[in-house]
Steps between C-alpha positions, in 0.01 A plus 500: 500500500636883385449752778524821490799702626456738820420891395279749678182568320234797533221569354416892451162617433619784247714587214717737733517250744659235223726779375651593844568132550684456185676815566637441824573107426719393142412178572161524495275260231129578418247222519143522326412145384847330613435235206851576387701642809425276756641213296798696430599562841439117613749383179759804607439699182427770669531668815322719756587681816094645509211416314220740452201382432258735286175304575377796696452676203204442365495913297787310284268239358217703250457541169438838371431720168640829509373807319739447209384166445764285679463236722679499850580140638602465847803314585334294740214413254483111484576345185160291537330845506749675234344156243155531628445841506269635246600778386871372481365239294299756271814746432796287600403164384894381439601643905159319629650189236844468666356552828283215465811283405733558763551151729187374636182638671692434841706730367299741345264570831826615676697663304534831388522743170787633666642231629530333120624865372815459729591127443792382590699398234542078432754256383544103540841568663364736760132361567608197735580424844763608682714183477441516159666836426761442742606192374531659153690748648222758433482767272500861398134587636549387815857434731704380177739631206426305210209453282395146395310621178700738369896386501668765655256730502481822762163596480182257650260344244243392705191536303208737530166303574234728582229419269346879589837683367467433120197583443464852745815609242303411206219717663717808622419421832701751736560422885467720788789461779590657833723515753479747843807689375424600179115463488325327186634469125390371181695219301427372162419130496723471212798671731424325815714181418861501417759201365575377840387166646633589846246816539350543173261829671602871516290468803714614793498311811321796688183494255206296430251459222185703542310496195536394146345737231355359200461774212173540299451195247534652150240506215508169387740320740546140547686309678599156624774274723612146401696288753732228471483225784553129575128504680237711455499631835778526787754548301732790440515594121796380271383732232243838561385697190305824512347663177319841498396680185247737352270417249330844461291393154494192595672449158880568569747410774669874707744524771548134520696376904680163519652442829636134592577397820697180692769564285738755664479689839267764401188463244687544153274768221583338181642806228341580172189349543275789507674627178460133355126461546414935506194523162503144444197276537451253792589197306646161565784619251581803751488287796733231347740773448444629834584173639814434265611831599443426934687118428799694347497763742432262791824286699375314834787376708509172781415768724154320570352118458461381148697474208634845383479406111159385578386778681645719177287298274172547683557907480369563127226247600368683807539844321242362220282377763512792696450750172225282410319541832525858518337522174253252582417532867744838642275806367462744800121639545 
């Protein structure tokens, strides 16, 4: 049986009171759900002096339209509510898609928007016990020097497997962070994650995730998430895919978004697809070029279980299905 290691934990009952614990303790970890941390710190992946809890805050868990149109999701909204929710489902369908697909209802009920925004990042060489890792001598993410993917590589590899990520950058989704030193800031979805499997966040250790802010749905918008997996449920994704575009007379593809995800420490926007599908109609010829461009533009690593040149295989596959979905069953109303 894995126990968890000794910390202190609180639970606040505000934002300020969250913020003031981060700031006055480094070591501090956040826990919503726990369907991801708590394993960590039994296996020794990571590590907690305090743990703040954030179930006392039940103002982080609405959904809202603004004036302008956008919708504001609380970080502490469950993903069983983000994938039920109707009017997610309505303008979002590919966000209330993914949500639905992320590990099992178990899962789901517990864990948080927020929670799957900041992910920790996975890999087969760091996702074991303790004796594990040690007996391999472990690795860059955690205690070691070397990496066991990439042959003397110095950067971490572990791969990005929030299923929510992808697709809130094919949307334009923008997050809304804050800390009790600087107050609150806005960060592109798109900038949030960096090429670094150790901390692949510009969130600083003295913030937390409020809100995340979901722009308008343009005229014509649709949108859809395919997912790679051995099961059907449970299971982390080997392969994500996240398509947005705009079909504005419904007779020609605009301002076309790929973004894969699984393959690299941060979702990866695939280039010169918008220019490669911008005027043209929405085809099976355009989406077979779509998908020969993501397979040559797409290089999974052994960062994660199943066969890389497998995994690479499967990418112009799930692109098609995903661009066929959106067309089919994605429109925004």
């Amino acid at each position: 049986m894995l126990r968890l290691p000794t910390f202190d934990y609180v639970s606040p009952g505000t934002v300020s009171e969250v913020l003031a614990v981060l700031a006055e303790n480094p070591d501090a970890r956040l826990v919503a759900g726990g369907t991801d941390l708590l394993p960590n710190l039994k296996h020794g992946i990571e590590s907690a002096g305090t743990v703040v809890s954030l179930s006392r805050l039940p103002d982080l868990s609405s959904v809202t339209e603004r004036e302008d149109g956008s919708l504001e999701l609380g970080a502490m909204l469950t993903l069983e509510a983000l994938a039920g929710h109707a009017t997610v489902r309505a303008r979002l369908p590919s966000l209330a898609q993914a949500a639905g697909l992320i590990a099992g209802p178990h899962h789901r009920r517990m864990g948080t928007l927020g929670g799957n925004v900041c992910l920790n990042t996975r890999c087969v060489y760091i996702n074991q016990t303790h004796f594990w890792r040690e007996a391999l001598g472990y690795c860059l993410k955690k205690d070691g020097s070397a990496c066991h993917v990439v042959r003397r590589g110095k950067r971490c590899v572990a791969a990005a497997s929030n299923d929510s990520a992808p697709v809130l950058t094919t949307l334009g989704a923008s997050l809304i962070v804050a800390s009790a030193a600087r107050g609150e800031r806005t960060i592109a979805v798109a900038d949030f994650y960096v090429f670094d499997g150790v901390n692949n966040k510009t969130l600083e250790p003295d913030e937390m995730l409020l809100k995340v802010i979901v722009p308008a749905p343009a005229r014509g918008l649709h949108a859809a998430y395919a997912k790679l997996r051995p099961r059907d449920s449970i299971d982390f994704p080997r392969l994500s895919v996240a398509v947005a575009y705009e079909l504005p007379d419904e007779s020609t593809v605009s301002n076309l978004r790929i973004v894969l995800s699984a393959l690299a420490a941060k979702p990866i926007a695939l280039r010169k697809v918008t220019e490669l599908a911008e005027g043209r109609a929405p085809t099976e010829d355009l989406w077979s070029e779509l998908a020969d461009s993501a397979y040559a533009q797409a290089h999974p690593l052994t960062n994660i279980d199943g066969d890389a040149t497998y995994r690479r295989e499967m990418v112009p596959v799930y692109v098609r299905r995903a661009l066929r979905d959106a067309l089919e069953h994605g429109a925004s109303r």
